[in-house]
Structures are given as structure tokens and as C-alpha cells.
N, C-alpha and C positions, 0 to 999 in steps of 0.2 A: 591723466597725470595722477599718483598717487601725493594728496597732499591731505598733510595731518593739519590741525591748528591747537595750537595750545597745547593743552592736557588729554585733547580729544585723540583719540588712535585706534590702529588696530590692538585684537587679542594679544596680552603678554605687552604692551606697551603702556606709557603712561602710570607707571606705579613705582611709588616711592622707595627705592631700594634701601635698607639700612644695612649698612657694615658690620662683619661681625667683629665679634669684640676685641679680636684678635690683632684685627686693622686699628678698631677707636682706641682703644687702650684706655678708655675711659677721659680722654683729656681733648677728645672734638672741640676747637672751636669756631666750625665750620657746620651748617645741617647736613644732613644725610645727601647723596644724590636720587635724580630723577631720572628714571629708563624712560624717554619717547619714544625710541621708534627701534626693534628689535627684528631681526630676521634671522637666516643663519649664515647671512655674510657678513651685516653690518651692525651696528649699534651706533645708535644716538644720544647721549645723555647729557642731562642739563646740570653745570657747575655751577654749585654758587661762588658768590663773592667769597675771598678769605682762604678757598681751598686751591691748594695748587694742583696746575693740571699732572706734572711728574714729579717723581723724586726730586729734593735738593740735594747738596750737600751739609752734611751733618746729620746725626742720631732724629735731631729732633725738625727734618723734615722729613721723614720718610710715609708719611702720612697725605698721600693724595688720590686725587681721581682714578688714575690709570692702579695705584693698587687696590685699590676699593670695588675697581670692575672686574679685576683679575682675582678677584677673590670669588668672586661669584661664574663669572666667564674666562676662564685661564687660556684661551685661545684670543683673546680681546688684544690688540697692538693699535696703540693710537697712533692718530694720521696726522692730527695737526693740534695746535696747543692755546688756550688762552693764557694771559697774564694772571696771576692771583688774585688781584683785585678785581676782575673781568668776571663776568657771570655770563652766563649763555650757553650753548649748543657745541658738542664737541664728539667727535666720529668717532668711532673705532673699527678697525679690520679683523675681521673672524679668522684669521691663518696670515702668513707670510705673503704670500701669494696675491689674496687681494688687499694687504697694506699696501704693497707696491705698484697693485694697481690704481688705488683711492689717490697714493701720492704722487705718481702721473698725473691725475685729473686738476689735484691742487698745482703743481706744477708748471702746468698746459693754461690754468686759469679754466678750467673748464667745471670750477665748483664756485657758483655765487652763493658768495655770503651778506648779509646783513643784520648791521646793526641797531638798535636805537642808545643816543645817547643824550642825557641833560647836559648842556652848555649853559656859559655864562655869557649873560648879552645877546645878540640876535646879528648875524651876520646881515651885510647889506645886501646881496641877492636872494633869493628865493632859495635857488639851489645852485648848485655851480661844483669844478672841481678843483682840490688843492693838488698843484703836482710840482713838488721841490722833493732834491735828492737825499735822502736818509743818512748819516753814518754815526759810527759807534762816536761818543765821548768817552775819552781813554783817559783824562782827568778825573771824570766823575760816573766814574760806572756803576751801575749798569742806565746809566743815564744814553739815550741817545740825541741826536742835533742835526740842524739841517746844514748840508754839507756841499756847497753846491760845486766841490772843487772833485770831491774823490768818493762823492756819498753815492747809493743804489739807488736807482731809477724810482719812486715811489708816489702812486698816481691815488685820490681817494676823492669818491663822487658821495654829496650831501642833498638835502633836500629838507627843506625846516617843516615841521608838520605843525608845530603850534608854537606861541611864545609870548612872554607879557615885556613889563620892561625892566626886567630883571636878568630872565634866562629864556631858553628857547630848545624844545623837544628836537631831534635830527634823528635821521632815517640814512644811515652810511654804508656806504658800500667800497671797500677797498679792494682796488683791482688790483692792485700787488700786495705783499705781506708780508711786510717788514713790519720788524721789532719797535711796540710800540707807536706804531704809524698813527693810527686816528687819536692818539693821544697828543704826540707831537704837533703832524698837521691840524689841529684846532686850536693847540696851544699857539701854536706860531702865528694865525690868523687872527689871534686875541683873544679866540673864544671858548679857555680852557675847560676841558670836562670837570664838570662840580665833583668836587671830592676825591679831587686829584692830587694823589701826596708828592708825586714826582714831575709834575710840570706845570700844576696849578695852584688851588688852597686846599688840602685835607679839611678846612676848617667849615666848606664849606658847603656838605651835606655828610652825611653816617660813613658813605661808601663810596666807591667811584662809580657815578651813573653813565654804567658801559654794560651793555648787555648784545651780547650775539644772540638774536631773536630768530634766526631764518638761514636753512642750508640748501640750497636747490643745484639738483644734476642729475645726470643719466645713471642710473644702480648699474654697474657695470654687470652685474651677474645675469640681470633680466632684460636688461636694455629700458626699464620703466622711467620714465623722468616723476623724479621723487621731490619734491619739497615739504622740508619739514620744518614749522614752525612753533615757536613760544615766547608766551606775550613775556615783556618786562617784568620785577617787581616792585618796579617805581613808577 
């Protein structure tokens, strides 16, 4: 198994990509991204908090991940997306070709991913999973709600690694992937992620402590089972 840890990698990986200026415009307020894991099918790079994975709408979001990569890699097409406040690990496909095959694998569920995230309080099992159905709030969007009438099937396995009696460290793993899921499903259990503007208190750490730490699957080009990981920055 090719597995990376951290900042550790092969040649051409692990270095801190800066934007050209053309991308920053001089008004970043997001750091630079991080290249992990590079080959000539795939790419791995680590978001921080605050930058979005694609375009928004409007002039003044056009400033993200996927163009930051496509400036440097113009063959790069992302596979799958964090939220802006999210930081962690995020794929790219080198051609059309294998986008479509990458988005098969997430599709199929045959790309594990995980998380680590700060909660608030300390659930009463060890670990355990949340599984209630997802759907949009059409009152308050881009809010979502658990929906148990017409929501998406949406399954998320935890496991508490540390905790005092305050908050408590989690190791998450969502087997489906819906919008917003590990935020919701912790919210809903009581035990909303710390510095969460849309489901818990902003008030209650800098950022939202959510990080995709860990991408593991079979490199469709080589057949190699790949895991790539990178620690938190909380």
C-alpha cells in the first residue's frame, strides 16, 4: 500500500503551492494550498479553512481551490468538494476521463474518507453510528435538516479518540455524503462541531474544527491502494 502521512511523500509532493498573483489579486484571505500527493493522474491537495473548494457566485468569489490548481495544473477537474469552512484533503482528476472514473469510486462508496473533528461535550458511547435522513431547509438555506419524511438516506460512523469535560476529539467517517452531513449529524446528537456558524456557536473556537485528514482507495490507473493522509491543524 502506498501510504503517505502528513507532510511526508513522494518526489514533487508535499510543497506548499503559492498562487500566482493573477489568482490572489492581492486580497487572500485564506493561506496558500498544500500539493500532497501528485502523480500524472491524480492530485491531492490540502484546503484550508476559509477557502472555497469552487467558484461561487459573484465577482468576489471567484477565488478558490480548483482555480488556484488550474493555474498551476490546467488538466486538474475536481472530484469532490469540502465546505469553506472545512479544511482537509481534496482530489483532483488529471483529464475527463479519470474525473469520471474517480467519481465512480465516490459514488460506489468505494473511496474512504476521514475526518477528525472538535465537538462539544462527549457523546455517551465510545463510538457508534448516526444514521437519520438528510434534506434541504428550503426556509433557511443553504441550511440543511434531518428529514425523516422525504430526506436522503445519510449514514456517519464516529469514534471519540480523546475528551475532557468540556469537548471531546472524533475520528468520523461518513459513509454517504451529503451536504453538510457530519455537521448536522453531531449537531442533532447534541454535540455540535466547535465553531460552527451554521449549526452550533461560531463563538466557540476561531474556526470550524473539521478537518478531512485521510483519503484511502485503489488508484484506478495502477490498481495500487493508495492512502493519503494529513494530520489536523488543531
Amino acid at each position: 500500500m502506498h501510504r503517505l502521512h502528513d507532510r511526508q511523500s513522494a518526489a514533487q509532493t508535499g510543497a506548499t503551492v503559492r498562487p500566482h498573483a493573477g489568482i490572489c489579486r492581492g486580497q487572500l484571505s485564506a493561506p496558500c494550498f498544500e500539493l500532497v500527493f501528485q502523480d500524472e493522474s491524480l492530485l491531492i491537495a490540502n484546503k484550508p479553512a476559509g477557502l472555497l473548494a469552487v467558484p461561487g457566485r459573484g465577482a468576489d468569489k471567484q477565488d478558490c481551490l480548483s482555480a488556484r490548481i488550474r493555474e498551476i495544473f490546467p488538466d486538474a477537474l475536481i472530484v469532490h468538494r469540502l465546505d469553506m469552512a472545512t479544511s482537509g484533503l481534496i482530489l483532483f482528476a488529471r483529464g475527463a476521463a479519470m474525473q469520471r472514473e474517480m467519481s465512480r469510486l465516490f459514488r460506489e462508496r468505494e473511496v474512504a474518507k476521514r475526518y477528525l473533528a472538535v465537538v462539544q461535550g462527549t457523546p455517551e458511547a465510545e463510538s457508534g453510528e448516526i444514521d437519520l435522513p438528510i434534506g434541504a431547509d428550503w426556509s433557511l438555506r443553504p441550511l440543511r435538516q434531518i428529514d425523516r419524511l422525504t430526506g436522503k438516506h445519510a449514514l456517519t460512523r464516529y469514534r471519540v479518540t480523546d475528551s475532557d469535560a468540556t469537548q471531546s476529539r472524533l475520528v468520523l467517517e461518513p459513509v454517504t455524503g451529503r451536504t453538510h452531513q457530519l455537521r448536522l449529524h453531531l449537531a442533532e446528537i447534541g454535540h455540535p462541531i466547535l465553531g460552527d456558524a451554521l449549526y452550533g456557536d461560531a463563538r466557540s473556537a476561531p474556526r470550524l474544527l473539521l478537518h478531512c485528514c485521510a483519503l484511502e482507495f485503489t488508484h484506478p490507473g495502477n490498481g495500487e491502494a493508495l492512502r493519503i493522509e494529513h494530520a489536523a491543524p488543531f
